[in-house]
C-alpha positions, 0 to 999 in steps of 0.5 A: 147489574147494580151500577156504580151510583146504586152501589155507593147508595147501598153502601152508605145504607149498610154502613149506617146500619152497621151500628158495631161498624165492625164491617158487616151487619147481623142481627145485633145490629137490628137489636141495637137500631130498636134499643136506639129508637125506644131510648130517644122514644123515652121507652124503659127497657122490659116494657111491652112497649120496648119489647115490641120495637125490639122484635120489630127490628129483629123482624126487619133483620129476619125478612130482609136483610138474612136473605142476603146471607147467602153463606148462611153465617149470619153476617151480611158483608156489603157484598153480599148486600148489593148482590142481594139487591141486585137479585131484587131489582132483577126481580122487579125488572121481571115483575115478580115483585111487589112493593112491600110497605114495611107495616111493622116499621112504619107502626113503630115510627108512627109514634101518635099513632095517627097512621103518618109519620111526621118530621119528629117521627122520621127523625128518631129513625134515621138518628137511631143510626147516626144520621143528624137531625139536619140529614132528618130535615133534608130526607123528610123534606125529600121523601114528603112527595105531595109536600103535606109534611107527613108521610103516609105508608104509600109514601115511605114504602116508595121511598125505601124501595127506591132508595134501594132499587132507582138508578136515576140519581134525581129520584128523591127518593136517594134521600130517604137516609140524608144526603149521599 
């Protein structure tokens, strides 16, 4: 059962990702997040490089966020989000789960191509869905767990997965968006 705490965590994480803040989250806004971070990458629209961040978020929509679709309508309502959550971490209880490292959005982000993603990197992430570049510092400085001022795959994969899943309210992880 998914408690009050991760509720209110989930909620705030599908209303950032609602950029049509019409109340439900579909494929447009995943369209929309790309477009955001190739415009503050300073990408030109029809480039392969924009083409690739797009399908990028059309992927995150397609292997994430459509499992919660569970009416099959193409929109996702918080409600359908946290149930689908909830399946999630009733899974990961049973160990039928896997952290999962998004390689795609992490590539996206890792815009040196260095493979780790710094402050200004990270920053471009959460504006793309309207959080400041303050909440950026805050998260970063959260989620940089060995305190390197970068953040490897290991690093972001725990801190999306926990953000989602961890009902401890001391994880940092609860970070990961700027505060809640």
């Amino acid at each position: 059962m998914v408690t009050e705490f991760q509720k209110r965590k989930l909620s705030l994480r599908f209303y950032m990702v609602d950029t049509s803040k019409n109340g439900i989250v579909e494929l447009s806004d995943f369209e929309h997040q790309g477009q955001k971070v190739a415009e503050l990458r300073g990408i030109q629209p029809g480039s392969a490089e924009y083409e690739e961040i797009i399908s990028t978020y059309i992927g995150i929509w397609e292997t994430y966020w459509k499992g919660a679709d569970t009416d099959g309508d193409n929109a996702i309502t918080v409600d359908e989000y946290v149930k689908f959550t909830e399946r999630a971490i009733a899974a990961k209880a049973e160990g039928k789960v896997q952290l999962v490292t998004g390689k795609d959005v992490f590539d996206t982000l890792d815009i040196n191509g260095d493979g780790e993603i710094d402050l200004e990197e990270y920053a471009i992430y959460l504006k793309a869905v309207g959080r400041s570049e303050e909440d950026a510092k805050i998260a970063f400085s959260k989620i940089d767990r060995d305190g390197d001022g970068k953040l490897s795959r290991d690093e972001f994969a725990t801190a999306m997965y926990d953000y989602h899943t961890s009902n401890d309210p001391q994880d940092p992880a609860n970070w990961a968006f700027g505060s809640y």
